[in-house]
C-alpha positions in Angstrom: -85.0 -57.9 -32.7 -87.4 -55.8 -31.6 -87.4 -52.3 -33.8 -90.0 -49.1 -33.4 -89.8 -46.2 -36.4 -88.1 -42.9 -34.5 -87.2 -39.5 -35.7 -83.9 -38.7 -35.7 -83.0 -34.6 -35.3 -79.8 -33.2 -36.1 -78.3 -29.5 -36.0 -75.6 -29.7 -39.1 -73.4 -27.8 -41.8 -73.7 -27.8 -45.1 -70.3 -28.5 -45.5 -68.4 -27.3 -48.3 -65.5 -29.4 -48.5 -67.4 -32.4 -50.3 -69.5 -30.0 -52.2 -66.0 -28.7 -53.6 -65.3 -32.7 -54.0 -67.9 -33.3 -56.4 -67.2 -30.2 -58.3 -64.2 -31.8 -58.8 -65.1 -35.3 -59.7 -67.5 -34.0 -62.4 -64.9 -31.4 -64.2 -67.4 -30.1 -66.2 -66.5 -26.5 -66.3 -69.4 -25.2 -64.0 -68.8 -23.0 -61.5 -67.6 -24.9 -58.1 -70.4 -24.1 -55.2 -68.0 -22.0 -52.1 -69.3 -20.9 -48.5 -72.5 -18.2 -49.3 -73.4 -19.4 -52.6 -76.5 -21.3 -53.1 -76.7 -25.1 -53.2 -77.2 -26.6 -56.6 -80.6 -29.1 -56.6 -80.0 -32.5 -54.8 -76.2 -31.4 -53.7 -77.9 -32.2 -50.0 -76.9 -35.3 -50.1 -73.1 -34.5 -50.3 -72.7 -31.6 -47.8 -74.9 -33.0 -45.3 -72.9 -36.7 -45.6 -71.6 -37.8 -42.4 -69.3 -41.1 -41.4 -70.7 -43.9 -39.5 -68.5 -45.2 -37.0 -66.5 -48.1 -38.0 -68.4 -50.4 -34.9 -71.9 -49.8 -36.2 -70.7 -51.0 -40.0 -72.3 -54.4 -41.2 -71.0 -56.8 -43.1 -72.0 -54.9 -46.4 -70.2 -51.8 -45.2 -73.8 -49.8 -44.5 -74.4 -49.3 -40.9 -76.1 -52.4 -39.7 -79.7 -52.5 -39.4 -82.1 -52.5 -36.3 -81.3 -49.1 -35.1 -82.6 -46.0 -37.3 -83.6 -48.5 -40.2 -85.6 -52.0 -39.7 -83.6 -55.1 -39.3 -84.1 -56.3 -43.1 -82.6 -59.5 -43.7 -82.6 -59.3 -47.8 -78.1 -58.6 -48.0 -79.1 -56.4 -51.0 -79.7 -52.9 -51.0 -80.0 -50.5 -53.5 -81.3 -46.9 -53.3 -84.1 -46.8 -55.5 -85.3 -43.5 -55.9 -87.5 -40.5 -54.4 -88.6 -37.2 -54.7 -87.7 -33.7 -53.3 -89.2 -30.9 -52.9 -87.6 -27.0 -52.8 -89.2 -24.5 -50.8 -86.8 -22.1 -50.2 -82.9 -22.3 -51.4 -80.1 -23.6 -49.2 -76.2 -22.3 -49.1 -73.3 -23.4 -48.5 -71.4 -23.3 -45.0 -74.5 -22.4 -43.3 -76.5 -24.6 -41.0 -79.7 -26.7 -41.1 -82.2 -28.5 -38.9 -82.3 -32.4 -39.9 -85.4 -34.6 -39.2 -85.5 -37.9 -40.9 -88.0 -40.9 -39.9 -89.0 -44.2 -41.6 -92.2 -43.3 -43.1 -92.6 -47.2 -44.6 -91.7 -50.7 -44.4 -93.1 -52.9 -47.5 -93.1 -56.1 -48.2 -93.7 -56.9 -51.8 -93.3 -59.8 -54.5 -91.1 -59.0 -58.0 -89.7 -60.9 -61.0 -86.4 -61.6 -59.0 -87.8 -62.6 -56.0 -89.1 -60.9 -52.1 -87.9 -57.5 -51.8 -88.5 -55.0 -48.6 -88.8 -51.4 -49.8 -88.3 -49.1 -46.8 -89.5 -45.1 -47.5 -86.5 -42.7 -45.0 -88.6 -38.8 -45.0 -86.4 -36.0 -44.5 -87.2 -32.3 -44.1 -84.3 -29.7 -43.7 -85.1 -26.5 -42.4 -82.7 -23.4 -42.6 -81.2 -21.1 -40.4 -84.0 -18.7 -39.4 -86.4 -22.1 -38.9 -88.1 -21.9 -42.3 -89.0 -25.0 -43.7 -86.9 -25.3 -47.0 -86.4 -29.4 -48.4 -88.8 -32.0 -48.2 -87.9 -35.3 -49.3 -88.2 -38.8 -49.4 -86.1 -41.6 -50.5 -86.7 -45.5 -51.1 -84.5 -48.2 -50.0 -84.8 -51.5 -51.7 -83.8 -54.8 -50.2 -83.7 -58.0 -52.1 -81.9 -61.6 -52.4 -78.4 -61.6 -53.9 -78.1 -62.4 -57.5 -76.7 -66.0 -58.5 -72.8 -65.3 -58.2 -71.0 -66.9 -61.1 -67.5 -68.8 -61.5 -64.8 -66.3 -60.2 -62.8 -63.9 -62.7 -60.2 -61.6 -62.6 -61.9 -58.0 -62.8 -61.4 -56.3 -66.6 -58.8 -53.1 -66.4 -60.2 -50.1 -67.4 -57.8 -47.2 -68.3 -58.9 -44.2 -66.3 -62.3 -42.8 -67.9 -61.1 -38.8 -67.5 -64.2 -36.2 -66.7 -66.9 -38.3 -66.1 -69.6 -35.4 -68.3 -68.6 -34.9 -71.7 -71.5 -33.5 -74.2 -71.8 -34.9 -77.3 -75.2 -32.7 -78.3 -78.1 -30.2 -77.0 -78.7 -32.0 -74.2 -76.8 -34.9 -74.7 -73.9 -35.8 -72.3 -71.5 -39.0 -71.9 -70.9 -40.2 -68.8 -68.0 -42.6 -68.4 -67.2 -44.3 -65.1 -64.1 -45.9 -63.4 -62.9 -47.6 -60.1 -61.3 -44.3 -59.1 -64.9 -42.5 -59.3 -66.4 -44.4 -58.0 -64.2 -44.1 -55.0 -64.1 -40.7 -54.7 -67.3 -40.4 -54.7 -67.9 -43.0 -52.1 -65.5 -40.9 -50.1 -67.7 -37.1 -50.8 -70.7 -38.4 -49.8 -69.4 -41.3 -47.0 -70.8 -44.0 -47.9 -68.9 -47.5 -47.0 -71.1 -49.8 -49.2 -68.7 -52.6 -50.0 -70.7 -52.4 -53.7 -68.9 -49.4 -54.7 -65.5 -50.4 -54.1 -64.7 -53.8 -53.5 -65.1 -55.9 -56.8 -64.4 -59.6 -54.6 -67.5 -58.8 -52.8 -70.0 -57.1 -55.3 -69.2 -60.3 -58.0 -68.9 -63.4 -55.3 -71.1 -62.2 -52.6 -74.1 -60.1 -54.0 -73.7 -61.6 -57.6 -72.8 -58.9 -59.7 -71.0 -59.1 -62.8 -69.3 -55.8 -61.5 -68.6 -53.0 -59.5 -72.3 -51.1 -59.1 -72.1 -47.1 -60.1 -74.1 -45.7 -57.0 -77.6 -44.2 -57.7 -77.4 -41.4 -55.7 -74.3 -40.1 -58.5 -76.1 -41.2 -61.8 -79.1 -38.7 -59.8 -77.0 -36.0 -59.7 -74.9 -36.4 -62.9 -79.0 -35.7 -64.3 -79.1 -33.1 -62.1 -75.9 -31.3 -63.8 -77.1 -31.7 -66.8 -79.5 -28.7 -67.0 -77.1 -26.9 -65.4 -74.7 -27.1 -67.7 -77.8 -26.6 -70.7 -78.4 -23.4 -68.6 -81.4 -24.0 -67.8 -83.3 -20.8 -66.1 -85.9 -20.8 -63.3 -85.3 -22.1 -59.5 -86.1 -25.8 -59.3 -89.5 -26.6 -57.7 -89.4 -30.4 -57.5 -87.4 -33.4 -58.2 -88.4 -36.8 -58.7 -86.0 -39.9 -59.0 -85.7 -43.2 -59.9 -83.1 -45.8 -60.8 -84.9 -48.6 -62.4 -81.2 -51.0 -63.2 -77.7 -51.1 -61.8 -75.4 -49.9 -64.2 -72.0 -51.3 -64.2 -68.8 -49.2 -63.9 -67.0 -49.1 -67.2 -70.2 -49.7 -69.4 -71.0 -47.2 -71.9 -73.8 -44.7 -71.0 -75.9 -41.4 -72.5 -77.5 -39.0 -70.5 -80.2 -37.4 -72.3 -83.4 -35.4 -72.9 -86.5 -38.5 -73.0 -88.7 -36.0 -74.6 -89.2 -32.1 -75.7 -91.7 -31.4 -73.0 -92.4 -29.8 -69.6 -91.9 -31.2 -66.8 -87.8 -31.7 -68.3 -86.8 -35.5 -67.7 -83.8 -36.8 -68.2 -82.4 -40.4 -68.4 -79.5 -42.5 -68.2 -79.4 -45.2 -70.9 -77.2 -47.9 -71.8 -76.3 -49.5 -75.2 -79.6 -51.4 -75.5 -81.6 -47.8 -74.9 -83.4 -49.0 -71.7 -82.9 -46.6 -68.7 -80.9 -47.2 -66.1 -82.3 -44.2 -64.1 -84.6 -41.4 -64.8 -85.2 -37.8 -63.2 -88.0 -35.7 -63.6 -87.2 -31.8 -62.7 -90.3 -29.1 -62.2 -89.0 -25.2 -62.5 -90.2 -22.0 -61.4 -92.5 -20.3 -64.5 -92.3 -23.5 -66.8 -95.5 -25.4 -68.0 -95.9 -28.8 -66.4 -98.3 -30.6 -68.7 
């Protein structure tokens, strides 16, 4: 299949019915973003979410590949990270100029194999033209895992607000099928990953359903929210470095008492499973 990097533009609303969503699926008390009121850092990626149509789905559930990204044939795909920038704030309800290219296709040799990372830029501009997000996000393709000898998923009772803080910066975040399907639903995304535990275990090898990146980015994100942080956010950098399961155990927490603030999402054996680095207005980045 032939395949050529394009930009795609797009005219769109920041929609405030799945920024309400994920208000609700994080039921941590902060206020819920309504039309006028400024978008909280990263909340982008919800209210400018849109459906693919059901004909243009692969057999992963992402839209299949060859039209706005390459035809990789690796069946896995994991978003791996990125960075955004803020130059001038965003609200809700009103309406923005989307252009997003490929900026990257590479080909590269890890631990687990060939994997294809693939680098998607995106810069939003607002209503009166002014340039206000830049960003860019990598895509990782690999080989599925080894699948192993077929077992009944575990049943988890329902985890209840996913944020709950158990010290200064210092929140539990406990996961579940159901949150993971609502959030697949606020920010439309069909990856069969998510949601369908048959094809995550016996298909892509996992030992479970995979808790998206995109939410373990933005449960950071809340986090100095909810620490009341002061100062706009400059820049955001990203990364999620593991899956993390649904149902496992994780912390979200400060990685160290310095400026730029970073944040991480660790597991029971203390490795990360995702880190985010945040740059305010009028703090110290050394």
């Amino acid at each position: 299949m032939s395949w050529e990097p394009h930009t795609v533009t797009t005219t769109e609303t920041l929609d405030p019915h799945p920024v309400a969503a994920l208000s609700a699926l994080f039921d941590d008390g902060a206020p819920t973003p309504g039309p006028g009121d400024a978008l909280p850092p990263l909340w982008h990626w919800l209210a400018l979410a849109r459906w693919p149509l059901s004909s243009a789905l692969g057999v992963d559930g992402h839209p299949a590949r060859g039209s706005f990204l390459p035809p990789v044939e690796l069946p896995r795909r994991m978003f791996a990270g990125g960075e955004v920038v803020f130059h001038a704030p965003l609200t809700v309800g009103s309406t923005v100029r989307r252009e997003s290219y490929v900026d990257s296709v590479t080909e590269k040799s890890g631990r687990s194999g060939k994997l294809v990372v693939v680098a998607v830029a995106t810069t939003l501009y607002d209503e009166s033209g002014r340039l206000a997000i830049e960003e860019r996000q990598d895509l990782v393709y690999r080989d599925s895992g080894a699948v192993s000898p077929a077992a009944e998923p575990a049943v988890l009772d329902p985890a209840g607000a996913p944020l709950t803080r158990t010290g200064e910066w210092a929140w539990n975040l406990a996961t579940d099928p159901t949150l993971l399907m609502r959030f697949s639903a606020a920010t439309c995304n069909p990856h069969r990953i998510h949601y369908d535990w048959p094809y995550a275990t016996r298909v892509e090898g996992y030992p479970g359903l995979v808790v998206h990146g995109p939410l373990m980015t933005l449960a950071l994100a809340e986090v100095p929210r909810l620490e009341g942080q002061a100062g706009r956010v400059l820049r955001v950098r990203h990364r999620n470095r593991r899956p993390l399961f649904c149902g496992r155990p994780a912390l979200l927490r400060r990685v160290e008492d310095a400026e730029p603030l970073t944040l991480g999402v660790f597991g029971p054996d203390h490795e990360p499973h995702s880190t985010l680095t945040i740059e305010h207005e009028g703090a110290g980045h050394g």
